[in-house]
Structure formats: structure tokens, C-alpha cells
C-alpha positions in Angstrom: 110.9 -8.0 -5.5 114.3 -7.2 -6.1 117.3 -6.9 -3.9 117.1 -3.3 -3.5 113.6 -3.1 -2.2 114.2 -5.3 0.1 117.7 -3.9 1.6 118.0 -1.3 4.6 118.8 1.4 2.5 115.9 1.1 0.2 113.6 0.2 3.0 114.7 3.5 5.1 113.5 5.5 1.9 110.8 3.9 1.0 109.1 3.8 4.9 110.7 7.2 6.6 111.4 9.3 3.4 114.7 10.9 4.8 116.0 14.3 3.2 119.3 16.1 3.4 117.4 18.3 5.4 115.7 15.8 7.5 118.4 12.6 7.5 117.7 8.9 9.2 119.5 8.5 12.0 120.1 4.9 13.9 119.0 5.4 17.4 118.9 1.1 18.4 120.6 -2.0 16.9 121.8 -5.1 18.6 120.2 -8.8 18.3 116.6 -10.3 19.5 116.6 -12.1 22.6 114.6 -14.8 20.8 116.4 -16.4 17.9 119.5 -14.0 18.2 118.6 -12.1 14.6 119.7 -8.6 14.3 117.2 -5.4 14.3 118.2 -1.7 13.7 115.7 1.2 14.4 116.0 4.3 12.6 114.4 7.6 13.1 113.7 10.5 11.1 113.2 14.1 13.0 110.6 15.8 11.0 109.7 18.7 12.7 106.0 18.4 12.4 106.1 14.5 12.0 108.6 12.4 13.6 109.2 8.9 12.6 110.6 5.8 13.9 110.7 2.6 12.5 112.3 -0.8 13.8 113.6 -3.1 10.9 114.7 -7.1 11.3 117.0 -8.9 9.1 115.6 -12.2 8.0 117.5 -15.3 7.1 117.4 -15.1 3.6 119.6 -11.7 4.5 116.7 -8.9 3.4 115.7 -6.5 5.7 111.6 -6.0 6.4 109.5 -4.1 8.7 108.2 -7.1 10.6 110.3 -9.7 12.7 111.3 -12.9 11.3 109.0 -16.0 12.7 110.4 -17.4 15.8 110.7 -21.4 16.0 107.6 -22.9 17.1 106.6 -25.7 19.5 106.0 -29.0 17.7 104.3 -32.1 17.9 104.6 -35.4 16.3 103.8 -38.9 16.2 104.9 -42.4 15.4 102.7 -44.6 13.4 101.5 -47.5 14.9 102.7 -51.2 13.3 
């Protein structure tokens, strides 16, 4: 996928489909309480169809629709002599 798809910008356009009649606006951003990663939620105020969409920048610095995985609990074990 290239680096377009995958950037705010071109995920704003290809999920809310903003016009210069009906432009994104950014109504949230700030950071996640768990892991501290950074999420911006746009909106678009179509008049029949309003949208709203929260996006999450992951660590390999691409924005996507879904939240990066949070670090899970772990278990291990030491092998026995």
C-alpha cells in the first residue's frame, strides 16, 4: 500500500469524501490514555449524511481507522536443568 493511502490526508478522502462544499473539519486530537499514541477525529457536515471518523497514528507513522494494539500481559518460563 503506498504511503499515500495510508496518510491522513488520503485516508480523510478515501473514508469521509470531503468537497469544497462540504470540507473535513477536525473536531478532536490529543493522545490515548493507553500507550500515549496520537488520534485526530475529523468530521464531515453533509447535510443529509454526517460523518465522523476517529483516526490513530501507528508506530510505523501511517494513519488507520483502527487503534494501534496496546502492549499485552505476558507470561513466561524458565526451563528446568
Amino acid at each position: 500500500m503506498s504511503a499515500r493511502k495510508r496518510s491522513l490526508h488520503g485516508l480523510v478522502e478515501k473514508w469521509l469524501a470531503p468537497t469544497l462544499a462540504v470540507p473535513a473539519h477536525v473536531t478532536q486530537f490529543g493522545r490515548t490514555a493507553a500507550g500515549n499514541r496520537r488520534f485526530v477525529c475529523v468530521e464531515v457536515s453533509h447535510p443529509t449524511c454526517p460523518r465522523a471518523l476517529f483516526f490513530f497514528r501507528h508506530d510505523d507513522g501511517f494513519w488507520q481507522v483502527f487503534p494501534p494494539p496496546g502492549e499485552r500481559p505476558a507470561m513466561g518460563y524458565r526451563q528446568a536443568a
